[in-house]
ZAKOLTOR-505708 format. One record per residue: residue number from 1; x, y, z of N, C-alpha, C in turn. Coordinates in pm, whole numbers, m for minus. Layout:
(bati NUM (X Y Z) (X Y Z) (X Y Z));
...
This chain:
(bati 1 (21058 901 11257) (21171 814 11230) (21136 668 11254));
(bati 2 (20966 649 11300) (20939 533 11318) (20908 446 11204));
(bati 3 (20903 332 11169) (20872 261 11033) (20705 256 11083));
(bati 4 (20610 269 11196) (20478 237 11147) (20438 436 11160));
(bati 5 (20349 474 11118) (20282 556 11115) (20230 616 11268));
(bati 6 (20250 741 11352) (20209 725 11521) (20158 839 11508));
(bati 7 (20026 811 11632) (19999 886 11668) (20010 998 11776));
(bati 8 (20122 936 11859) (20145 976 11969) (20265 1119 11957));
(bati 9 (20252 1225 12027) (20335 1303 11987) (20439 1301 11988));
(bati 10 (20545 1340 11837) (20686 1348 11869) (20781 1467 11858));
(bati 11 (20831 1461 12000) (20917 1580 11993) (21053 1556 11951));
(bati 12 (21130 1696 11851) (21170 1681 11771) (21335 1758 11858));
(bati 13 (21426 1652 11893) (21554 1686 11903) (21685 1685 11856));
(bati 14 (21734 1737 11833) (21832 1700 11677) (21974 1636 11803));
(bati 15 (22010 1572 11731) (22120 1446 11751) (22265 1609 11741));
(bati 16 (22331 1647 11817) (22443 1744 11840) (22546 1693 11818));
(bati 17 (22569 1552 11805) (22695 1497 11762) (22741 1446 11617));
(bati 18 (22634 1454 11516) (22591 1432 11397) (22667 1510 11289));
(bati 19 (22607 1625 11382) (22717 1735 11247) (22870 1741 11319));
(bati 20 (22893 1735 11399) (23046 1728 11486) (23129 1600 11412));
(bati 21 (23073 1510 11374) (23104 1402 11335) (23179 1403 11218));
(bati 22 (23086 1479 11118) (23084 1513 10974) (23223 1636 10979));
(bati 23 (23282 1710 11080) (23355 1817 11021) (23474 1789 10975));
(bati 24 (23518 1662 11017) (23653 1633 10877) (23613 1609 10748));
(bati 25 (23477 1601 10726) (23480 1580 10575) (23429 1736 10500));
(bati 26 (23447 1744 10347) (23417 1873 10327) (23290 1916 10320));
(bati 27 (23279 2035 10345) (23122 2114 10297) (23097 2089 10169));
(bati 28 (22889 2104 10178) (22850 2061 10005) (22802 1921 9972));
(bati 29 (22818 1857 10079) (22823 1691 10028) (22659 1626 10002));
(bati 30 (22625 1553 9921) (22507 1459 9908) (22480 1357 10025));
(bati 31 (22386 1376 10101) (22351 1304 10215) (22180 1274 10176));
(bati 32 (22211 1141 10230) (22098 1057 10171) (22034 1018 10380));
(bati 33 (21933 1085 10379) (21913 1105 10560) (21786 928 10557));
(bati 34 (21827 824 10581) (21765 695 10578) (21625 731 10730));
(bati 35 (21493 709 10708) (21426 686 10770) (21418 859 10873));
(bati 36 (21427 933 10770) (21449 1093 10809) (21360 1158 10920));
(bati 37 (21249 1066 10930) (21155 1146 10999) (21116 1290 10946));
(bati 38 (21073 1378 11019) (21085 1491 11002) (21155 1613 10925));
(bati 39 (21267 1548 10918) (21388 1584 10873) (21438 1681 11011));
(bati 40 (21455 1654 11094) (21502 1794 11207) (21663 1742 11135));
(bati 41 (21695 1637 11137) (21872 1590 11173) (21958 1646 10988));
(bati 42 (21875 1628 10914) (21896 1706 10802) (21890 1861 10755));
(bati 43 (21836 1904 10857) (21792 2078 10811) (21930 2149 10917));
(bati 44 (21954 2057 11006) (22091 2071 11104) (22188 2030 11043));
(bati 45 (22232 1980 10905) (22328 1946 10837) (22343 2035 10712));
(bati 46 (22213 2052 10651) (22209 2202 10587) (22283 2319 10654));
(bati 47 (22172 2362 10746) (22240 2479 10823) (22376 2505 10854));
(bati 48 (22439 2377 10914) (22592 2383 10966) (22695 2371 10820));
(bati 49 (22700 2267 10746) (22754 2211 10654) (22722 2264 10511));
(bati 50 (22612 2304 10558) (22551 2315 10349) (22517 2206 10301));
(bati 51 (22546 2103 10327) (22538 1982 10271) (22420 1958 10233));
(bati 52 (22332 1899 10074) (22254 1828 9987) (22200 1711 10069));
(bati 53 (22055 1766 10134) (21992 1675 10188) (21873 1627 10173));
(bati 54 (21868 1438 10115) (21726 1384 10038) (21699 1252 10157));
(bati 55 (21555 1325 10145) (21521 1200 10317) (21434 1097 10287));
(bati 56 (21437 956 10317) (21294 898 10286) (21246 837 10392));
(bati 57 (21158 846 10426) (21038 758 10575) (20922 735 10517));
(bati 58 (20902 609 10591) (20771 487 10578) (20649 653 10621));
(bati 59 (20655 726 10682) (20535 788 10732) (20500 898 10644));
(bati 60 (20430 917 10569) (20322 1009 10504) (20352 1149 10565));
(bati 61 (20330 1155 10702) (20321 1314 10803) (20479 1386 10798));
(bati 62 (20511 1271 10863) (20687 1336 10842) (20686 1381 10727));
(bati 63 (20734 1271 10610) (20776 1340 10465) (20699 1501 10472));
(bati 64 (20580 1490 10438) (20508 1687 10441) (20596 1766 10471));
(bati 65 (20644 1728 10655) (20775 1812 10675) (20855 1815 10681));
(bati 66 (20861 1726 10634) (21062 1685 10557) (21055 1752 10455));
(bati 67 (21006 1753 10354) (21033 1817 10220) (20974 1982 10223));
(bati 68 (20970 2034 10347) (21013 2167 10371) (21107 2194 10453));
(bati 69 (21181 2128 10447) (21365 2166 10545) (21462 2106 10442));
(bati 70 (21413 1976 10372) (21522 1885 10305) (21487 1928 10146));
(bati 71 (21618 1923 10102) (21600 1921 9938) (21568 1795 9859));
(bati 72 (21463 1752 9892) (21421 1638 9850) (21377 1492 9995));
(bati 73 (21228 1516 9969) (21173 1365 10067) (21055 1295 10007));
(bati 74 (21079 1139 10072) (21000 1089 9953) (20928 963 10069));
(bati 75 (20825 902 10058) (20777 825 10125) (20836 672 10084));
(bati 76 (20867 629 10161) (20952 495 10115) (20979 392 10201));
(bati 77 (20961 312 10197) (20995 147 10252) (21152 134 10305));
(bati 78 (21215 186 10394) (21365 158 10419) (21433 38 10394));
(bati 79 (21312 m45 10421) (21355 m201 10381) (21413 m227 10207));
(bati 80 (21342 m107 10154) (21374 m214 10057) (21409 m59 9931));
(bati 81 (21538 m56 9950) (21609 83 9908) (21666 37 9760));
(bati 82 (21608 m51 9738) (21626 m100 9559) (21481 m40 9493));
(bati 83 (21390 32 9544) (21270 44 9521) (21224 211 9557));
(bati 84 (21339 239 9578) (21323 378 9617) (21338 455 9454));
(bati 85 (21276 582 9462) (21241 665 9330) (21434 678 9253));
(bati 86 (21463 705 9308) (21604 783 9259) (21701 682 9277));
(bati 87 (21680 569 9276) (21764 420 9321) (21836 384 9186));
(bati 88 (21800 433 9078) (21870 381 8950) (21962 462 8925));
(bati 89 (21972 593 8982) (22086 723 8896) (22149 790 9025));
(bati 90 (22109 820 9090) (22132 891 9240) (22270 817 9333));
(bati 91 (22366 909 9346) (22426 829 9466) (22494 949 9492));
(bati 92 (22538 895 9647) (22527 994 9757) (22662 949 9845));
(bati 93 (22699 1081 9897) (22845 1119 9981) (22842 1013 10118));
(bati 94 (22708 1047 10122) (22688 973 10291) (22531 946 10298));
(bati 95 (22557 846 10374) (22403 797 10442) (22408 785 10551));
(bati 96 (22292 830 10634) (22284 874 10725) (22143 790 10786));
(bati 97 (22206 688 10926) (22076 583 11002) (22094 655 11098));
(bati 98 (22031 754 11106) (22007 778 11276) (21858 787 11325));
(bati 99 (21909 703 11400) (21733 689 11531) (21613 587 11451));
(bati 100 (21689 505 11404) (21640 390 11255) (21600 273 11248));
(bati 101 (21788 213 11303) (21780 88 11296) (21776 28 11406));
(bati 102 (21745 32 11492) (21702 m5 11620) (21561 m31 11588));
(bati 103 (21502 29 11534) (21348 5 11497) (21325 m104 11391));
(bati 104 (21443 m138 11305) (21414 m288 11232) (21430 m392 11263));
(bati 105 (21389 m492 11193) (21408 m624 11264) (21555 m686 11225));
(bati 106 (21585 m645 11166) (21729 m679 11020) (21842 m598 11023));
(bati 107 (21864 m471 11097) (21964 m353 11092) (22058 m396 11022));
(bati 108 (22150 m486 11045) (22247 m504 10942) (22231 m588 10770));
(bati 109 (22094 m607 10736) (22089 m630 10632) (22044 m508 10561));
(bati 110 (21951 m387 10645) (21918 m269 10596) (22039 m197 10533));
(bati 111 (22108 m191 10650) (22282 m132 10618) (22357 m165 10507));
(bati 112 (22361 m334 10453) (22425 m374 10346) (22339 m356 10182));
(bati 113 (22212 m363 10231) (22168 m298 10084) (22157 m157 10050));
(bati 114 (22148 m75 10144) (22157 50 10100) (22327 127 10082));
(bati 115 (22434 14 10066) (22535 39 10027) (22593 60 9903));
(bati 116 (22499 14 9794) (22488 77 9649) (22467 190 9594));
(bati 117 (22410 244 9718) (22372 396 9694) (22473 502 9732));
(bati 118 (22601 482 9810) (22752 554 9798) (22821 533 9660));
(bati 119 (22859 663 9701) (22965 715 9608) (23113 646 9628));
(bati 120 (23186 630 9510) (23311 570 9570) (23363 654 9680));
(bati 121 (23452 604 9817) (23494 691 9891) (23365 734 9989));
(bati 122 (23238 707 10000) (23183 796 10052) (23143 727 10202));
(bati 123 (23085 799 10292) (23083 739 10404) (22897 715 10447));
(bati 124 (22928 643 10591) (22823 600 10629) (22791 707 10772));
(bati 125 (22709 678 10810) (22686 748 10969) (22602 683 11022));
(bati 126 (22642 600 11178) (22539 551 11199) (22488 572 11363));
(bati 127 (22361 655 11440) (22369 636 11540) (22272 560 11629));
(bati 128 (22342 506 11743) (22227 397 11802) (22241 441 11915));
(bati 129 (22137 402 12009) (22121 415 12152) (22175 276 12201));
(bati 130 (22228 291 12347) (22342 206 12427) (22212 184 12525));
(bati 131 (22211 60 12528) (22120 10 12620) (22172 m28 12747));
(bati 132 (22333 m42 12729) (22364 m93 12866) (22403 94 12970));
(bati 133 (22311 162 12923) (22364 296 13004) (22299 322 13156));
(bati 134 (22357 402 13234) (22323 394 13359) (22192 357 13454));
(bati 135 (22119 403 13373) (21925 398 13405) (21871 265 13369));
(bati 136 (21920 208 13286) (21888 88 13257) (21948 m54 13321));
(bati 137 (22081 23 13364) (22165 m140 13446) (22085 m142 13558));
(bati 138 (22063 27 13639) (22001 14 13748) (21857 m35 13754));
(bati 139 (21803 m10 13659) (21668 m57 13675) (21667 m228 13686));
(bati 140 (21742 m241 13608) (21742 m418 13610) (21820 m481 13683));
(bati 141 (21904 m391 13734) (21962 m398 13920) (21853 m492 14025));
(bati 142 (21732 m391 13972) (21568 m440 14060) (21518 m474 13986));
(bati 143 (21544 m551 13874) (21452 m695 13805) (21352 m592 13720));
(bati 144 (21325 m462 13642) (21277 m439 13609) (21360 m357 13532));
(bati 145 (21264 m379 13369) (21297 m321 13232) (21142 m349 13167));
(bati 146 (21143 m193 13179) (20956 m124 13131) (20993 m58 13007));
(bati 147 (20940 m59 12873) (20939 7 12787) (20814 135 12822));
(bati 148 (20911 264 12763) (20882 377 12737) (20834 484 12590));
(bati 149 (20781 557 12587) (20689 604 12510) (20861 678 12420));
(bati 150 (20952 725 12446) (21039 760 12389) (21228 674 12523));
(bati 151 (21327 730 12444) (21445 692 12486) (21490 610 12441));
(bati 152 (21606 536 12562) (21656 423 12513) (21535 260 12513));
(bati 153 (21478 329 12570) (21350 155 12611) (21234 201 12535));
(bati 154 (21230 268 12418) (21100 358 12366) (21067 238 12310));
(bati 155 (20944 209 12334) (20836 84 12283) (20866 5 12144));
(bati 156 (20924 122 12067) (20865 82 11925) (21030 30 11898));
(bati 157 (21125 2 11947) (21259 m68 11949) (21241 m219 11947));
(bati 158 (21308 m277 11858) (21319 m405 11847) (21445 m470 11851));
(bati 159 (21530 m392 11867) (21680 m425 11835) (21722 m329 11964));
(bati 160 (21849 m398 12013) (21925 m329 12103) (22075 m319 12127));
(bati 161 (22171 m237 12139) (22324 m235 12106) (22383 m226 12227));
(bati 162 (22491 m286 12251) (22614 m164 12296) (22669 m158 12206));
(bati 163 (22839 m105 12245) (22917 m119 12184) (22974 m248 12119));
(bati 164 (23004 m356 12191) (23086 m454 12151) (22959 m489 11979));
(bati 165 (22825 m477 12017) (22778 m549 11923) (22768 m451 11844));
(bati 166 (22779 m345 11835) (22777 m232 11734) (22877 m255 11629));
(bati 167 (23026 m293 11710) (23116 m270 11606) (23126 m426 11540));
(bati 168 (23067 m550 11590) (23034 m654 11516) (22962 m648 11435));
(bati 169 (22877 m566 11403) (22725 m512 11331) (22807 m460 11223));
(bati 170 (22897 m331 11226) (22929 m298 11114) (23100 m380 11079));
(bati 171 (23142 m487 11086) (23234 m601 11067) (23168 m712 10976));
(bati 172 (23017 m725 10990) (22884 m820 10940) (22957 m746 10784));
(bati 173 (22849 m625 10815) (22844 m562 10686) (22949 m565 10615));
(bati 174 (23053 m526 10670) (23195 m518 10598) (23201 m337 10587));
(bati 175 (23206 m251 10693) (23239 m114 10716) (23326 m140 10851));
(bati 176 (23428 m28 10785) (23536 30 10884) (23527 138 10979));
(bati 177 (23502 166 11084) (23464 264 11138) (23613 349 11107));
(bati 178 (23589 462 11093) (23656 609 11096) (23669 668 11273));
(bati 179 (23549 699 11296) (23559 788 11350) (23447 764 11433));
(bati 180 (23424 775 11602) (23313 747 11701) (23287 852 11780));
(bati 181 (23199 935 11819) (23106 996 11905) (23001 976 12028));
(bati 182 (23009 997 12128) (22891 952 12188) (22833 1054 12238));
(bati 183 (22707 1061 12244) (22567 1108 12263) (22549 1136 12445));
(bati 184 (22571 1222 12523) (22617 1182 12663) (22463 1158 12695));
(bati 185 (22483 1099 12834) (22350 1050 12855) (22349 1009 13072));
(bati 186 (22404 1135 13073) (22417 1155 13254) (22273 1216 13243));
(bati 187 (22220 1335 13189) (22050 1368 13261) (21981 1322 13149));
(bati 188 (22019 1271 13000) (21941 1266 12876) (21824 1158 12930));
(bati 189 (21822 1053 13047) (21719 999 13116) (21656 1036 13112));
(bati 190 (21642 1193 13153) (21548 1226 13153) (21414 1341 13119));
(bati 191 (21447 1339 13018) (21430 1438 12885) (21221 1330 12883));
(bati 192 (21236 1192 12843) (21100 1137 12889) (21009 1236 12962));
(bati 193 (21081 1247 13085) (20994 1347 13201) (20937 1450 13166));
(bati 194 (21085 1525 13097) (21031 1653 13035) (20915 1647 12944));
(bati 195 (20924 1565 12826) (20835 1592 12740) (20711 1553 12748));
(bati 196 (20701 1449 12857) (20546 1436 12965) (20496 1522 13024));
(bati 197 (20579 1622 12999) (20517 1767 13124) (20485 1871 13015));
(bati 198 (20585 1911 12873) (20568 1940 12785) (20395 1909 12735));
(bati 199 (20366 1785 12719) (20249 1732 12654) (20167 1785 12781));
(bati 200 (20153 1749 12893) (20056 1782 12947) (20042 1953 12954));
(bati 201 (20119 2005 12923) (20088 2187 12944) (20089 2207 12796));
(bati 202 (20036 2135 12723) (19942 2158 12597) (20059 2273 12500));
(bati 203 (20174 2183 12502) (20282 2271 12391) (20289 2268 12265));
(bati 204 (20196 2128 12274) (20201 2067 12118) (20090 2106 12044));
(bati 205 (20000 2088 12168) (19785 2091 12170) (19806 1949 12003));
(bati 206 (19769 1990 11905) (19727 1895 11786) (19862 1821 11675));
(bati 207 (19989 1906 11690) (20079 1874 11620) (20088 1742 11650));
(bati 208 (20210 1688 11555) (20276 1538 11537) (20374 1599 11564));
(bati 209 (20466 1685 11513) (20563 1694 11548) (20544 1854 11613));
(bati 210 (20717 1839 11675) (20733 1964 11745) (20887 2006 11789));
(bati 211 (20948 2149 11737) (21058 2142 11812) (21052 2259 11916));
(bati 212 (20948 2261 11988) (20896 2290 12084) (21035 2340 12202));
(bati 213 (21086 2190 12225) (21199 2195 12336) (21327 2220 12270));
(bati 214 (21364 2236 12146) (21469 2296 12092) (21495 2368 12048));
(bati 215 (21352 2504 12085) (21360 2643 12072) (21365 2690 12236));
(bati 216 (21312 2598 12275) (21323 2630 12463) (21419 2708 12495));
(bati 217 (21383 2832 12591) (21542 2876 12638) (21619 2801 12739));
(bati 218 (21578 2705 12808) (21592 2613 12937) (21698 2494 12801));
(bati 219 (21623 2468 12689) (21727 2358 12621) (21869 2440 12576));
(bati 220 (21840 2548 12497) (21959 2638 12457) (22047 2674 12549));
(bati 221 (22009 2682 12687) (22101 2669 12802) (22199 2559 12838));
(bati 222 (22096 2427 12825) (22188 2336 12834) (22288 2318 12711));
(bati 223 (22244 2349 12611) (22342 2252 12515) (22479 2422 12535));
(bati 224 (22431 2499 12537) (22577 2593 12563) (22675 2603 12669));
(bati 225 (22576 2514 12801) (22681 2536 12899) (22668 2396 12981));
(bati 226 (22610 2324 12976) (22585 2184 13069) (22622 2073 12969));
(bati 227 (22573 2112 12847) (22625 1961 12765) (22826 1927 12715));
(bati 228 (22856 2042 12716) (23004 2000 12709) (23067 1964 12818));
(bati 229 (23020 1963 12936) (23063 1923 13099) (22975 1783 13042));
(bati 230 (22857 1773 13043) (22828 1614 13081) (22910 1538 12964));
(bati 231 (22953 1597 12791) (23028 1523 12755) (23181 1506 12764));
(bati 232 (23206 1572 12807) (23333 1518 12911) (23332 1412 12998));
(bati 233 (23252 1440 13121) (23259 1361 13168) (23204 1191 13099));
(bati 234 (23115 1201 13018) (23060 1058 12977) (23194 1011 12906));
(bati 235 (23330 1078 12851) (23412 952 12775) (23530 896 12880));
(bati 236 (23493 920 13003) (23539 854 13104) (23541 740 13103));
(bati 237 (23409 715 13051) (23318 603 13076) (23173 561 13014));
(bati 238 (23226 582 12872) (23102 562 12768) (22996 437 12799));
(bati 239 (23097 310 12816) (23006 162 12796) (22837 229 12905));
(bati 240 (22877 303 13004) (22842 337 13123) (22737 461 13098));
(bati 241 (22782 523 13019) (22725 716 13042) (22689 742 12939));
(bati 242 (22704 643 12829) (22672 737 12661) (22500 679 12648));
(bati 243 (22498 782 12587) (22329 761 12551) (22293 690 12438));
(bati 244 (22379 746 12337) (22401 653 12193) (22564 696 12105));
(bati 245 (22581 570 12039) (22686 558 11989) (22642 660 11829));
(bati 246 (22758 739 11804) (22746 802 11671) (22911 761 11602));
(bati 247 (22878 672 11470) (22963 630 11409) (22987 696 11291));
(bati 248 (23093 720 11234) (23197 754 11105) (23215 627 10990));
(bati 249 (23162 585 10945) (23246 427 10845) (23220 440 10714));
(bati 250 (23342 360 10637) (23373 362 10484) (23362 182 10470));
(bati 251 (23312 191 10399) (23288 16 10322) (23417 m22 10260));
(bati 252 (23437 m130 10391) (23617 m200 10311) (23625 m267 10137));
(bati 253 (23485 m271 10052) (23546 m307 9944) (23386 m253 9826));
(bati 254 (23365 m344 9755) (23254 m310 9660) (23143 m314 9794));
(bati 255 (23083 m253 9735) (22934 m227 9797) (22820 m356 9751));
(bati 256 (22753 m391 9864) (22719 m520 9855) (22716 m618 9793));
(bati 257 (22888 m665 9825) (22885 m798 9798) (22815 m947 9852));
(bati 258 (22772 m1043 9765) (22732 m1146 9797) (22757 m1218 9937));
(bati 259 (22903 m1194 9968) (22948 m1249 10101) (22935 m1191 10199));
(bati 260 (22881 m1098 10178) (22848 m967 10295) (22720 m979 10346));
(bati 261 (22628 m1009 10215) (22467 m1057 10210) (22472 m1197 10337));
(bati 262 (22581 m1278 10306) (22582 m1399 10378) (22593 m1407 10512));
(bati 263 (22699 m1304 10544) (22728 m1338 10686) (22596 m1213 10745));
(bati 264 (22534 m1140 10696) (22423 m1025 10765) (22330 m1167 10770));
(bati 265 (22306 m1275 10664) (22199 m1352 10737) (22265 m1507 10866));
(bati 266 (22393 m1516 10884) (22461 m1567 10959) (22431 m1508 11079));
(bati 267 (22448 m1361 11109) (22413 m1259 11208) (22273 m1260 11248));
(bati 268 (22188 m1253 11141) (22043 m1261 11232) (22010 m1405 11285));
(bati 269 (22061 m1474 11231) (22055 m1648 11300) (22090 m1657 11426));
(bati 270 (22216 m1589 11439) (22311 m1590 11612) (22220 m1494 11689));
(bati 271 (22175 m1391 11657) (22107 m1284 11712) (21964 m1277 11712));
């Protein structure tokens, strides 16, 4: 899901609030999965939904195994989604940035051009990691903020959210949020740990990818009986406990308009 090409191993966890998100809308739908990686977050929208899923990522390795889970993946420049294969005839129910735009330099100009590619009516999905969450205030409590090999501080991040700037981000663009989710993030800290211990007891040995820990019986435990307690408790107190924000939004008018183009480069000026 990274825009450069890595070598470093990635383990493959599918986003649980993604398809939860999606169940007011109907089964069947065209989802266009932006910067797909792997496709894990698409073959979990198949499975649950049925839903028509076409992925594109900057990386060569992913696509291979994307386009054995997804009905359609293609190697592609996210930046520049006027240039993508199916960009002249193709349009789609929903698009889907998760685990994306945090990695560009531009997020909300990515967002406003790939808005040509909805269907009238159709929606967006967008999820980001919350930087102001518990592990991170504290760390910089003690003057220290270390980037990490994955998470919310994972190296290859260039962009960073909470909330307040999330929902200014999609106000830039000119999208309405619907509907919000959060990602809980009381032990998701520390999932890092895990998959450092993972790598060192040779789970992966040569892969790039792996869903290694989401066949785990130790993960299938949690998400059946520990993750609906920690998400409870996190909407106590999201700004605080959420790991990442998962958004619902419909584009308040034509799909990229000129004035929309304007204020996304107004936004990277202030930002």
């Amino acid at each position: 899901m990274k825009t450069v090409e890595q070598a470093r191993p990635y383990f493959e966890i599918a986003n649980l609030e993604i398809p939860k998100i999606l169940e007011c809308l109907p089964k069947g739908l065209r989802v266009l999965d932006v910067g797909c990686g792997s496709g894990v977050h698409g073959a979990e929208l198949k499975r649950i939904h049925h839903h028509s899923v076409t992925g594109v990522d900057i990386s060569t390795a992913s696509i291979e195994k994307a386009g054995r889970r997804l009905d359609a993946a293609y190697v592609a420049d996210v930046t520049k989604p006027r240039e993508y294969p199916f960009a002249a005839g193709e349009r789609f129910d929903v698009l889907l940035f998760s685990d994306i735009l945090e990695h560009l330099t531009n997020p909300p100009e990515v967002l406003a051009r790939h808005l040509f590619l909805l269907k009238p009516g159709g929606h967006t999905i967008v999820s980001l990691p919350n930087i102001a969450i518990w592990n991170v205030r504290f760390q910089l409590l003690f003057g220290k903020f270390r980037y990490q090999e994955t998470g919310t501080l994972d190296k290859t991040h260039l962009r960073f959210f909470t909330w307040p700037t999330t929902r200014e981000m999609f106000e830039t663009v000119g999208l309405e949020l619907r509907k919000r989710r959060t990602t809980p993030g009381i032990v998701r800290p520390l999932v890092p740990l895990v998959k450092r211990l993972y790598t060192r007891a040779g789970a992966i040995q040569d892969e790039v990818d792996s869903s290694s820990i989401m066949d785990s019986g130790p993960y299938r435990f949690y998400c059946r009986f520990l993750y609906p307690i920690e998400s409870l408790v996190c909407r106590l107190w999201p700004g605080l406990l959420a790991f990442q924000y998962v958004s619902l939004c419909q584009p308040l008018g034509a799909a990229e308009p000129a004035e929309a183009l304007e204020r996304v480069d107004e936004y990277a000026v202030s930002h």
